[in-house]
C-alpha positions in Angstrom: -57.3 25.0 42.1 -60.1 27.8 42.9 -58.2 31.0 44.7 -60.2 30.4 48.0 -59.0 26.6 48.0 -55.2 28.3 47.3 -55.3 29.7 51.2 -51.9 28.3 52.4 -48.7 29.0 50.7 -47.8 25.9 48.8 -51.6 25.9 47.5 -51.1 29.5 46.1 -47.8 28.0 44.6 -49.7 25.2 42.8 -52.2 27.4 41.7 -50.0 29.7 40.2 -48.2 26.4 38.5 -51.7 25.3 37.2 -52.6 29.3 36.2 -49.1 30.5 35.0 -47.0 27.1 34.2 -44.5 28.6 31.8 -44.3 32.2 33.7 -41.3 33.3 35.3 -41.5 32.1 38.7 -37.6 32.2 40.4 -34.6 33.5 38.6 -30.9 33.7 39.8 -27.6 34.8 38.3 -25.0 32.1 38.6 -21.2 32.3 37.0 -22.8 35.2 35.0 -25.6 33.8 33.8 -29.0 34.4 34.5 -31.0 30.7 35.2 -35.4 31.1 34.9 -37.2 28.5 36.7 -41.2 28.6 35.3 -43.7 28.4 38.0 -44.2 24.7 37.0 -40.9 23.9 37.4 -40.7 25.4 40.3 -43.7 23.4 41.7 -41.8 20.3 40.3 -38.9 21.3 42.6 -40.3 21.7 45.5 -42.4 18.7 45.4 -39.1 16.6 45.1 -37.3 18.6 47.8 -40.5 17.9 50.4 -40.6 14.3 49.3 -37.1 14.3 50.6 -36.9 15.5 53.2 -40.5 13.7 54.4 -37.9 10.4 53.4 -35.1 11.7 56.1 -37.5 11.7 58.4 -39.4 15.5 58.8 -42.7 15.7 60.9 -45.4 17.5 61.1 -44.6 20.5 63.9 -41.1 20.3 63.7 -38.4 23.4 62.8 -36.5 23.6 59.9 -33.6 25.9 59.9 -32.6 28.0 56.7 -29.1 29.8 56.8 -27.9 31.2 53.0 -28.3 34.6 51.0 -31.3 34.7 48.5 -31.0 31.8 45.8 -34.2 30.0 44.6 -33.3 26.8 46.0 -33.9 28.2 50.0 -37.1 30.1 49.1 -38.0 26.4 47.7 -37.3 25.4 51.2 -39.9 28.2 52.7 -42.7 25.9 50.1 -41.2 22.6 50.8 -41.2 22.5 54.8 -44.8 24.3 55.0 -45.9 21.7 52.2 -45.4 19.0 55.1 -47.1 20.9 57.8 -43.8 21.5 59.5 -42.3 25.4 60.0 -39.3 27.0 58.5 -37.2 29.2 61.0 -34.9 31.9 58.5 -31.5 32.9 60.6 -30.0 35.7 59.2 -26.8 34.5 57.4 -24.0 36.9 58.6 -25.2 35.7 62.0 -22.0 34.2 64.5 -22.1 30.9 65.9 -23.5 32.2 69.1 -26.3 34.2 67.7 -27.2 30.7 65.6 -27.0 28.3 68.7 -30.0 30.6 70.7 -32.0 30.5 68.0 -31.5 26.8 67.0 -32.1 25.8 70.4 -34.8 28.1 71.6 -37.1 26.9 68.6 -35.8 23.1 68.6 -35.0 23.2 65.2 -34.0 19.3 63.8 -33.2 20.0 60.5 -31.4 22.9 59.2 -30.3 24.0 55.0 -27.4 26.2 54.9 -26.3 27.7 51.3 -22.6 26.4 51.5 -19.7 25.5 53.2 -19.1 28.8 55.6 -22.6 27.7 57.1 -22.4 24.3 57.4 -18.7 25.0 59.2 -20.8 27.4 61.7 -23.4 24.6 62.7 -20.9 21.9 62.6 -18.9 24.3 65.6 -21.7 24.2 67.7 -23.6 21.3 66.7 -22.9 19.5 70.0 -24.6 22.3 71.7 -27.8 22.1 69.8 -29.4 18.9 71.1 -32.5 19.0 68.6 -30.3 19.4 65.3 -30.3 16.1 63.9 -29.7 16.7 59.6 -28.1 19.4 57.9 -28.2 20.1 54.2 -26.2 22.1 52.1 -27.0 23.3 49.0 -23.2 24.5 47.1 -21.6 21.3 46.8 -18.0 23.6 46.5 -15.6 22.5 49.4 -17.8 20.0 51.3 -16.5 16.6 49.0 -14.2 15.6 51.9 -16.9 16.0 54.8 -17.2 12.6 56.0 -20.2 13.0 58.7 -23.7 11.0 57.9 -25.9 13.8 59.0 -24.7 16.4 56.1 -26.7 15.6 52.9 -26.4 17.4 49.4 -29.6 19.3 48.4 -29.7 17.5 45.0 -28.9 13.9 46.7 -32.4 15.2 49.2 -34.4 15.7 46.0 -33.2 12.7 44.3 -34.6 10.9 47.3 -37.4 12.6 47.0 -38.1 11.5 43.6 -38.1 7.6 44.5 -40.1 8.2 47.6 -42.7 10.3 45.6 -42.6 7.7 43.0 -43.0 4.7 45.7 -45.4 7.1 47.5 -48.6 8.3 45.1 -50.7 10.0 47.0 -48.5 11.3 50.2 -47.3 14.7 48.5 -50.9 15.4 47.4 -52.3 14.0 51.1 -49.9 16.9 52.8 -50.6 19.8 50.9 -54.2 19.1 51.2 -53.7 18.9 54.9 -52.5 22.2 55.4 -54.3 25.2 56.7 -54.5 28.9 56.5 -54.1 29.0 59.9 -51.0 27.0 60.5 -47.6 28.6 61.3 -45.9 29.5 57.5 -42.8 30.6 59.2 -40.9 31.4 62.6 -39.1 35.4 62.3 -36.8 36.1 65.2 -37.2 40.4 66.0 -33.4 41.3 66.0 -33.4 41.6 69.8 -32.6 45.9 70.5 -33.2 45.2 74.1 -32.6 41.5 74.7 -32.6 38.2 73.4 -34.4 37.5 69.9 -38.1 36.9 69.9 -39.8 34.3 67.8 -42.7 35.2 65.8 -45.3 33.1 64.4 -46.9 34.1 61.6 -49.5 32.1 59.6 -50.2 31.8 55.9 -52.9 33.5 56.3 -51.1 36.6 58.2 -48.8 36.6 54.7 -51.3 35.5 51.6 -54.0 37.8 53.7 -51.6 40.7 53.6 -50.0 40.3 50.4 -53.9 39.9 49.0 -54.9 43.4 50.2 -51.4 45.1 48.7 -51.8 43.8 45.5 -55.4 45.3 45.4 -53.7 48.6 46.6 -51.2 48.4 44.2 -52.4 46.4 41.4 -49.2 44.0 41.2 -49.9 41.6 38.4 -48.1 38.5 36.9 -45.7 41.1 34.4 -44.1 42.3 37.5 -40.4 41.6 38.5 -38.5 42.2 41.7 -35.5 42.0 42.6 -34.7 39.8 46.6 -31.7 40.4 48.2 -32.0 41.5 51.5 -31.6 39.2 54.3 -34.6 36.1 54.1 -34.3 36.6 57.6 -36.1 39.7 57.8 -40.0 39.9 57.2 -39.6 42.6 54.4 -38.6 40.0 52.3 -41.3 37.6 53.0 -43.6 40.2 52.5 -42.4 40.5 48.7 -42.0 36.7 48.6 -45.7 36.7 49.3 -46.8 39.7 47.1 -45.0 37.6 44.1 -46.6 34.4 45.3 -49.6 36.2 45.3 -49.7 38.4 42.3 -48.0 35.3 39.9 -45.2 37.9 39.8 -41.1 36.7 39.1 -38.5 36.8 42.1 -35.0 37.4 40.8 -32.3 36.7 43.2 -28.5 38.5 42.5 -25.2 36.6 41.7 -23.9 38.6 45.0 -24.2 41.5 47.6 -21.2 42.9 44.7 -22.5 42.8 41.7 -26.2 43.9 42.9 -25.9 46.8 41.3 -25.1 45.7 38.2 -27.5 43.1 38.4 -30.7 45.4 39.3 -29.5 46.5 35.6 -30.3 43.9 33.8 -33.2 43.2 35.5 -35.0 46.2 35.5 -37.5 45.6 38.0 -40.9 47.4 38.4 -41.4 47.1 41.9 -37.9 47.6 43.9 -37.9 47.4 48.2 -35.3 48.6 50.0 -34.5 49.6 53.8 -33.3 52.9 54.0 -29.6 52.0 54.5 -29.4 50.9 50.6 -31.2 53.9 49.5 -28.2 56.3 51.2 -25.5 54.3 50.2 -27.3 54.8 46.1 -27.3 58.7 47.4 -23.9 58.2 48.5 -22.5 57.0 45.3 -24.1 59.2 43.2 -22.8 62.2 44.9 -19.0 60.6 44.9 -19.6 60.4 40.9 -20.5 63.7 41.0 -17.7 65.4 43.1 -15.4 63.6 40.6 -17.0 65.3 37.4 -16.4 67.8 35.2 -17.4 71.5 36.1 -20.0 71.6 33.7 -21.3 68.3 34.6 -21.6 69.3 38.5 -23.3 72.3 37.5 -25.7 70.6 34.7 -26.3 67.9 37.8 -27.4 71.1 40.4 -29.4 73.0 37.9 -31.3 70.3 37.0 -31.6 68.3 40.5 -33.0 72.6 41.8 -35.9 72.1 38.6 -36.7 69.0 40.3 -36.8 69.9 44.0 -39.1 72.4 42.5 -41.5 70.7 40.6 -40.7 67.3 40.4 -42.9 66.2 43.1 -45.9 67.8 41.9 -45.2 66.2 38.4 -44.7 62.6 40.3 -48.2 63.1 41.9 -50.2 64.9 39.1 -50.6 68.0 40.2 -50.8 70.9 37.7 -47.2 72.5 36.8 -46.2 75.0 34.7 -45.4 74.5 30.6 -42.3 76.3 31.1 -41.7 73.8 34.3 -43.0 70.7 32.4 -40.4 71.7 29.1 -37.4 72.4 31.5 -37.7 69.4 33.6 -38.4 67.1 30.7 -34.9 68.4 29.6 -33.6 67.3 33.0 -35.1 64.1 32.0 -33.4 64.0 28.8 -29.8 65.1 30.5 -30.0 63.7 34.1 -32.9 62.1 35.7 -33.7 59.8 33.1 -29.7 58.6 32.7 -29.5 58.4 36.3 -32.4 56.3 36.9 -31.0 53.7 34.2 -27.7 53.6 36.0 -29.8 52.7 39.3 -31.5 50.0 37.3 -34.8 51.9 38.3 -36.2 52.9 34.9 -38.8 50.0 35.1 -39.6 50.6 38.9 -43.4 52.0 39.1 -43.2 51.1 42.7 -40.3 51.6 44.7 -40.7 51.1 48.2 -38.8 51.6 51.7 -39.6 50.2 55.1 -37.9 48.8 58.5 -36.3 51.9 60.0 -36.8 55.8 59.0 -35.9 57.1 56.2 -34.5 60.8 56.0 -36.8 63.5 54.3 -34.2 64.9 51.9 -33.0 61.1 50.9 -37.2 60.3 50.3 -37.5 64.0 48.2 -34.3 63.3 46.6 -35.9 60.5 44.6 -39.2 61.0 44.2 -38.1 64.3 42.6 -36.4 62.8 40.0 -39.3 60.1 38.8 -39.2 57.2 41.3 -42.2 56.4 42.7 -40.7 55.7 46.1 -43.1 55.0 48.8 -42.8 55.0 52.6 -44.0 51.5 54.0 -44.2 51.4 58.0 -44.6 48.4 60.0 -43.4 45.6 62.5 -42.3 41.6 61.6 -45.6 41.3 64.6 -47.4 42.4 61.2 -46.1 40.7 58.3 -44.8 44.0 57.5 -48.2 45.3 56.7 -49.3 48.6 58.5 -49.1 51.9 56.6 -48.4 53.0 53.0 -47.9 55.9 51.1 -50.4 55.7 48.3 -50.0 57.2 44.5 -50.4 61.1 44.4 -50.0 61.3 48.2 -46.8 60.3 49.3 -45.4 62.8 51.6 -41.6 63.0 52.8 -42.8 63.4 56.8 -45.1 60.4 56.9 -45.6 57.0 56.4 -48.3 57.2 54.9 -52.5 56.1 55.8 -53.1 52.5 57.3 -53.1 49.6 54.2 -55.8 48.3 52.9 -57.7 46.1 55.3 -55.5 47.8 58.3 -56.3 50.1 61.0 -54.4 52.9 63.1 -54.7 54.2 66.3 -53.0 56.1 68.9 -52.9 54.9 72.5 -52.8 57.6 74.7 -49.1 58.3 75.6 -48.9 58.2 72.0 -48.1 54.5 71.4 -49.0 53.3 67.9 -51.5 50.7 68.0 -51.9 48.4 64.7 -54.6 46.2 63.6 -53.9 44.3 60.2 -54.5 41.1 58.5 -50.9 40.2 59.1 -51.0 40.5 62.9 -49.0 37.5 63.9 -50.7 35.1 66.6 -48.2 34.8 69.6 -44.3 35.0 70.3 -43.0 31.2 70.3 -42.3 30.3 73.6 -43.1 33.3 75.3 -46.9 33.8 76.0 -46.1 36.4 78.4 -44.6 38.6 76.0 -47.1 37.9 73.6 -50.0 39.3 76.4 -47.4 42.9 76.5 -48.0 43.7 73.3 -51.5 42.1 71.8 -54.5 43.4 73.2 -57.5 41.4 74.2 -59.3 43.0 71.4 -56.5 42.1 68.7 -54.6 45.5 68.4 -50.5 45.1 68.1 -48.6 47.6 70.7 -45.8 48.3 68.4 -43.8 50.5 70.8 -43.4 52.8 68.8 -44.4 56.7 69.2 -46.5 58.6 66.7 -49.5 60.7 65.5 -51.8 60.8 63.1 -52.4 63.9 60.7 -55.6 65.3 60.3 -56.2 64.1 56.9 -55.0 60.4 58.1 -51.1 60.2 57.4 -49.4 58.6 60.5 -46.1 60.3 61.6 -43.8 58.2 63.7 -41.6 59.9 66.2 -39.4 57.0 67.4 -39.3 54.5 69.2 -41.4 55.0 72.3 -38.9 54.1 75.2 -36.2 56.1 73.6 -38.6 59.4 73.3 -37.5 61.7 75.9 -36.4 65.5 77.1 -33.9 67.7 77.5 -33.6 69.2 81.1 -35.8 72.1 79.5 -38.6 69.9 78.4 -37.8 69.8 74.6 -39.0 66.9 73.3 -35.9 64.8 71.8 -36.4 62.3 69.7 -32.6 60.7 68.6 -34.0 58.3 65.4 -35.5 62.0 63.8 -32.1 63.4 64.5 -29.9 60.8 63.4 -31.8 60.5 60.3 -31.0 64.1 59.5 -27.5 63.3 60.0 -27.3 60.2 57.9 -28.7 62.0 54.7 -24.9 63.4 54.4 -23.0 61.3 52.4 -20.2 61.3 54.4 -22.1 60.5 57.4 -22.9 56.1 57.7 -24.3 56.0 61.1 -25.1 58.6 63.8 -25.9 58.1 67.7 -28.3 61.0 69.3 -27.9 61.7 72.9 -29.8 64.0 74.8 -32.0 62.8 77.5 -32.0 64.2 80.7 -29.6 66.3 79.7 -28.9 70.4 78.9 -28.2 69.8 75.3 -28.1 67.6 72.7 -24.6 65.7 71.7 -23.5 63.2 69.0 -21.1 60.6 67.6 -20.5 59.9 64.5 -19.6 56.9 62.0 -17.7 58.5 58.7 -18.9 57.0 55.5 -15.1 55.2 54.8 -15.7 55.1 50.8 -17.1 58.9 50.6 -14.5 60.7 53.4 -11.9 58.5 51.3 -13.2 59.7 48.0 -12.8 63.5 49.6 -9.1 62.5 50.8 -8.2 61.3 47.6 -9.6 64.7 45.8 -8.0 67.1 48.6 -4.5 65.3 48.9 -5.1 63.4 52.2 -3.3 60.4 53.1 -4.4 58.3 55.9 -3.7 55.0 56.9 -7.2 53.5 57.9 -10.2 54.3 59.4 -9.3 55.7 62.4 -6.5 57.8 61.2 -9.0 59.1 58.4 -11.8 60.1 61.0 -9.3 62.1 63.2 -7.9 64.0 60.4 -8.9 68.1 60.9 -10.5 68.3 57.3 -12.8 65.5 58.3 -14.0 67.1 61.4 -14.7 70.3 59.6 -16.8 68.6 56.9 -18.9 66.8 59.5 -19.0 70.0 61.3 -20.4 71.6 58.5 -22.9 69.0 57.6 -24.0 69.0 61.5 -24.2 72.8 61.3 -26.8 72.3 58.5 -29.2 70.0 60.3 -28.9 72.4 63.2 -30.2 75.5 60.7 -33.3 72.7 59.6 -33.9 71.8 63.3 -34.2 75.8 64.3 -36.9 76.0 61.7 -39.6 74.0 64.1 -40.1 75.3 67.7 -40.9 72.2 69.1 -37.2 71.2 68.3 -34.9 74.4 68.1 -33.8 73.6 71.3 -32.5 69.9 70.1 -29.8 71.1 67.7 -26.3 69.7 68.3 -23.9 71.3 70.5 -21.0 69.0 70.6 -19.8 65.5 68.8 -17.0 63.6 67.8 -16.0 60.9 65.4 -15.7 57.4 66.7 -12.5 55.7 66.3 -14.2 52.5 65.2 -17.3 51.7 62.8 -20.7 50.4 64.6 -21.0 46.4 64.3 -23.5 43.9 64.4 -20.9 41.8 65.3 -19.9 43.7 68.3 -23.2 44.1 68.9 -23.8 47.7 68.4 -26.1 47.4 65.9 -28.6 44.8 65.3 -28.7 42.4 62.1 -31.0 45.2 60.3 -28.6 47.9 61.2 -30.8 49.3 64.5 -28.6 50.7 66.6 -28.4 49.1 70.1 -28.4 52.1 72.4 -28.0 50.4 75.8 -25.1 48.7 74.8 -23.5 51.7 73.0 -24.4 53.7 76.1 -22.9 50.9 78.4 -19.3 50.2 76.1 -19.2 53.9 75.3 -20.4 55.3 78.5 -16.9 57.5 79.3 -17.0 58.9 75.7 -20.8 60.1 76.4 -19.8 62.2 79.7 -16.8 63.0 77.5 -19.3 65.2 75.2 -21.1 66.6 78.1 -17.7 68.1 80.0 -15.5 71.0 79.0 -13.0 68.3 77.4 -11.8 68.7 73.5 -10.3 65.6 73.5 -10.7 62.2 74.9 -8.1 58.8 75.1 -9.7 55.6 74.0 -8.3 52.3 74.4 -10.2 49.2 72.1 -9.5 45.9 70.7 -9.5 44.6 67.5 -9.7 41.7 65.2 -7.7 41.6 62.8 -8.0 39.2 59.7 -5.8 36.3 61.0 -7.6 35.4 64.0 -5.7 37.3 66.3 -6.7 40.5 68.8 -5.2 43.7 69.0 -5.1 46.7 71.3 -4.9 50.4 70.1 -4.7 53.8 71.2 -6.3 56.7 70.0 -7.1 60.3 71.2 -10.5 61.4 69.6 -11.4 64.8 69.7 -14.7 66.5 70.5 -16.0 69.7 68.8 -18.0 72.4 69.3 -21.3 73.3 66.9 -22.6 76.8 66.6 -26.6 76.3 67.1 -29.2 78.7 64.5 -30.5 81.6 66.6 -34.2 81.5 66.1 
């Protein structure tokens, strides 16, 4: 199969089985074990899983949900349903039984997959409300022996059906593929819903193969590359590495578990890693908790070293002439830190490391490209595929995202709006043709909503998010996301909620990071009883204060935001939830709901106050609720005279 006949993603599968058959394809840890499926096995698979489900019964045009963490058997799904002309519809598995129904109903879905039992359980609870949902099909056979109901079917019973019906059947599995197009709908991604209800968007294979294409070319991803897919199959960022593999002939490892991740990326080494910003933070985090706990030489070998490569490391990443005094002493970091570090992040393969979905902070970016990884800033929308902007090799700079892709173009709107044309831009919202008309142009460019500019030399900056751009009473520009992602390079700061607008001055609250304010508790003496206890302790609120104090000193450096430096916060008594709906599934925080369910807290900030009652519910693990009371307090920060 020629590459132009490979143009929908089961072709490019079959090519790759036909141009790499014994190549890594799919690989998973199970029970401790790593399990390699070749790429012609993993064609063999997914032919017997489509014949399968074709034998239950699955059309052309329908919706097949999938509901599970990464394993090879669901991406096999992705292949299998587009295989039959019909479209796979990814729900993001932490999702509650409410979130599930809107999207199960709103796209009709007939047949869903689920991973195991806990999913199954979830569509079985509100199965009566999903009219459309016919079959479900569950691939971990642990704890489902005693369901009796004829609509659950074991994945392995679907593809041994699917080996009798391809058997009894020649030519349909063949007839199907070939009657794919590039144009069809590969997949249905529901946006996480900030400001309302999910929308679904369509993208085609030729939205995904088209972008993936042009990366690779950017890049030069090959068949020898390894990645590691863990993040939610949900999200677009992880179709958009599904498809570079697909594309490239390149090996898709899938972890044992969100726990052993870590260890995992280990043994895997990968060359090209993707993470959103949150994972990068937490690897911050941890290596500064390993650090606190030290030795006194090792935290001051760790400093010396990490100031060498805020000096020069950079220019060493990017080529640029350094010093032979420079180039000896940070080759000795190497030898001591950098290099022993990057092989306890599993990174010492990574040529291309890559972060995308929400901001990343410019000291967390610095941090690790100064020590060797090649970490790149990736900007764009699931309306792309995912594909907008990217830092390129020997240009990546810590307050951009980098020029348009290859194939991609830029523009800003005036206003300021980002305006996007790409290979991946999708073709229409499901369902929703009016929303699809707000944000595509007649002349195909994708309002993304967000606010930006673009550099002289061609580097796009984003600002924020367009409707949450505002001013202070005074006219200061105040832009929360570029504040909070100041406050989140902290380690003992996990999330952070900006308020300013229409206001005087700027305020905040704050989420502690529990693991690294508990590691600090446990070095100082400090015993606490939970969360909330811990995050109303006094020597919490002067470490925050002192890590807020900091980001005011870096906001007084640029006149267009010295008058945005923080004046007051205080530590919530609870952590932000997806599941209370305070932060979306991809860990965006919600800010009308926060500024609706937190509304007395906010004029709390802007009063003369210095404390503040709160009364909340909880869950706790058995089922039942709970009430608490708690008195947070608000503090004062000095602002950096300019």
């Amino acid at each position: 199969m020629s590459d132009s006949q490979a143009d929908t993603m089961p072709r490019r599968l079959y090519r790759n089985a036909q141009s790499y058959p014994d190549s890594p394809a799919f690989a998973e840890k199970y029970l401790g074990i790593w399990q390699t499926y070749s790429w012609k096995q993993t064609g063999s698979e997914v032919r017997a899983l489509a014949c399968g489900l074709a034998s239950l019964g699955l059309q052309r045009g329908e919706m097949v949900a999938l509901i599970g963490t990464n394993r090879p058997q669901l991406y096999w799904v992705f292949f299998a349903t587009q295989s039959l002309g019909a479209v796979p519809v990814p729900i993001y598995q932490d999702g509650v039984p409410a979130e599930l129904e809107f999207v199960l109903n709103h796209a009709g879905v007939r047949f869903a997959v689920v991973e195991n039992q806990e999913q199954a359980d979830k569509l079985l609870e509100i199965k009566e409300k999903c009219p459309a949902l016919e079959t479900i099909i569950y691939s971990d056979t642990k704890g489902m022996r005693h369901y009796s109901e004829t609509f659950l079917y074991s994945y392995a019973d679907v593809q041994a059906r699917g080996r009798q019906y391809d058997a009894e059947h020649a030519d349909f599995f063949e007839g199907e593929l070939a009657s794919g197009q590039a144009d069809d709908v590969a997949g249905i991604f529901y946006t996480s819903g900030t400001t309302g209800d999910p929308k679904g968007v369509q993208l085609t294979s030729a939205n995904l193969l088209g972008s993936a294409e042009a990366c690779n070319a950017q890049e030069g991803l090959s068949s020898t590359d390894r990645q590691v897919n863990y993040a939610p199959m949900a999200w677009i960022g992880d179709h958009l590495f599904l498809s570079l593999s697909l594309s490239a002939g390149a090996c898709t490892n899938c972890p044992e578990s969100q726990e052993t991740l870590r260890a995992d990326i280990k043994e895997i080494g990968p060359t090209m890693f993707f993470a959103p910003p949150a994972i990068w933070e937490q690897l911050l985090t941890s290596i500064t908790i390993r650090m606190e706990d030290a030795s006194r030489f090792n935290r001051w070998l760790f400093r010396h070293f990490l100031a060498v490569a805020r000096r020069v490391g950079l220019d060493l990443l990017d080529g640029k002439p350094v010093g032979v005094v420079d180039r000896l002493h940070y080759a000795l970091g190497e030898l001591c830190i950098y290099g022993p570090l990057k092989n306890n992040l599993g990174l010492s393969h990574a040529r291309l490391a890559i972060t995308g979905g929400a901001p990343l902070g410019e000291d967390t970016f610095m941090f690790y490209r100064s020590i060797g990884i090649n970490l790149k800033q990736l900007y764009a929308q699931t309306e792309c595929s995912a594909y907008a902007t990217l830092h390129r090799n020997g240009d990546a700079r810590q307050d951009t995202v980098g020029p348009p892709c290859k194939e991609c173009d830029v523009q800003i709107a005036e206003g300021g709006e980002i305006l996007v044309k790409s290979p991946g831009n999708f073709v229409g919202y499901f369902k929703n043709p009016e929303a699809t008309r707000e944000v595509m142009t007649d002349d195909g460019w994708l309002r993304t909503g967000d606010a930006g500019i673009m550099t002289d030399d061609g580097h796009l900056k984003v600002i924020d998010r367009a409707r949450d751009v505002g001013a202070l009473n005074d006219g200061t520009l105040f832009a929360p996301q570029y504040i909070e992602n100041k406050l989140k390079f902290f380690p003992y700061i996990r999330e952070a909620v900006a308020h300013g607008n229409s206001r005087d001055h700027v305020t905040a609250f704050i989420n502690i990071d529990l693991e690294a304010v508990g590691n600090y508790a446990e070095r100082i003496g400090l015993s606490y009883s939970g969360y909330t206890d811990l995050s109303q302790r006094p020597e919490v609120h002067d470490l925050i204060t002192k890590n807020i104090a900091e980001v005011n000193q870096d906001l007084s450096r640029d006149s267009s935001l010295s008058s945005s430096q923080i004046r007051r916060f205080l530590i919530l008594h609870k952590e932000l939830d997806a599941d209370d709906g305070e932060l979306t599934r991809t860990r965006k925080i919600r800010r009308a709901t926060i500024a609706d369910r937190y509304g007395s807290l906010i004029e709390a900030l802007y009063s003369s106050k210095k404390e503040v009652a709160v009364e909340a519910s909880v869950m706790l693990e058995d089922g039942r609720s709970s009430t608490f009371n708690a008195d947070l307090r608000i503090h004062d920060v000095a602002i950096t005279k300019t």
